[in-house]
C-alpha positions as CSV (number, residue, x, y, z in Angstrom):
1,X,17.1,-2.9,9.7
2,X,15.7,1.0,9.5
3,X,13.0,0.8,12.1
4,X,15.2,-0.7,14.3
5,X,18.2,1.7,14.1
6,X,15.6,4.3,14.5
7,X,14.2,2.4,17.0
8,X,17.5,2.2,19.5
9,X,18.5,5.9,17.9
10,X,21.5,4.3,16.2
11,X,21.8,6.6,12.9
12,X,25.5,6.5,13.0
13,X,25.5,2.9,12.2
14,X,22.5,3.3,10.2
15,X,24.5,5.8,7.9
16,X,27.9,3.5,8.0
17,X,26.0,0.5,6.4
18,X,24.3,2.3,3.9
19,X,27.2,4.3,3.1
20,X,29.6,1.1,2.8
21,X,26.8,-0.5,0.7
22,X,27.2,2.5,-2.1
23,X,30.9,2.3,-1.6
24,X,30.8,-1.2,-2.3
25,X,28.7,-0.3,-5.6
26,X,31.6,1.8,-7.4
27,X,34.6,-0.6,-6.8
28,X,35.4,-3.5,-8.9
29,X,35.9,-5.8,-5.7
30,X,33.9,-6.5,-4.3
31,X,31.6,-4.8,-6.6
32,X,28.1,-5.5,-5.0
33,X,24.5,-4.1,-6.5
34,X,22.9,-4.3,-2.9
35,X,22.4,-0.8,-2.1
36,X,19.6,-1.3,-4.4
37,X,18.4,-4.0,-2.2
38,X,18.6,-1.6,0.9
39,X,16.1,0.7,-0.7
40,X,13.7,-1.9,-1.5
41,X,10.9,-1.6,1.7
42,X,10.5,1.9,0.4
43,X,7.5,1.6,-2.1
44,X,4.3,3.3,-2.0
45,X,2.8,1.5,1.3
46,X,1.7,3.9,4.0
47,X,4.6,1.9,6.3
48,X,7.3,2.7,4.2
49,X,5.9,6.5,4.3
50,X,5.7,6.3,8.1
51,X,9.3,5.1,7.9
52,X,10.9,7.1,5.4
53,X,9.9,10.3,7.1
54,X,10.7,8.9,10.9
55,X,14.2,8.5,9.3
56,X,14.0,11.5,7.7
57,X,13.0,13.8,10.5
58,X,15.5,12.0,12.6
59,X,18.1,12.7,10.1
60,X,17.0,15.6,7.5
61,X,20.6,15.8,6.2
62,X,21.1,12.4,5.3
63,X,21.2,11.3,1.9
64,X,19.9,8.1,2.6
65,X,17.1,9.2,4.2
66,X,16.4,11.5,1.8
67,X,16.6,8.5,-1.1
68,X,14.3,6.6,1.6
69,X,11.8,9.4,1.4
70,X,11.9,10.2,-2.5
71,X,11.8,6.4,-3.4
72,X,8.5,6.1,-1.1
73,X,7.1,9.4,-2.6
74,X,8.0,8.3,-6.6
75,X,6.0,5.4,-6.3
76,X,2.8,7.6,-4.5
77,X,1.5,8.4,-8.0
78,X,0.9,4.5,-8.9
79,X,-0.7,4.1,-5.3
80,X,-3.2,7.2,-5.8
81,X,-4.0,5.6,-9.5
82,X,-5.1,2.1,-7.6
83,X,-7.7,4.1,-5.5
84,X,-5.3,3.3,-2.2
């Protein structure tokens, strides 16, 4: 879903889903946990590097990018450890 909104340069829709996928977290319906899900291709592989910061330089301001980026980076330390 990421690499192809970056791929067709649509951030704006990009943003919108994520954004009503952490609205839909802090209502009580329909109360949904899937923003978590949406972050979930960010973990310490170099792909999910690659992504995070295409999204990221396409979008420095966004939030969502920025989780994208921090997510990969938090799990860097575990990766190094392995020897990868």
């Amino acid at each position: 879903m990421v690499r192809d909104a970056l791929d067709h340069h649509r951030l704006a829709a990009l943003e919108a889903r994520f954004k009503a996928d952490l609205e839909r977290h802090f209502v009580k319906q329909p109360f949904s946990e899937i923003i978590h899900s949406d972050f979930v291709a960010f973990d310490a592989s170099q792909e999910a590097g690659r992504l995070s910061q295409r999204w990221l330089d396409q979008a420095p301001h966004s939030a969502f990018a920025l989780t994208a980026r921090g997510t990969t980076s938090a799990a860097w330390p575990g990766r190094l450890a392995a020897g990868m």
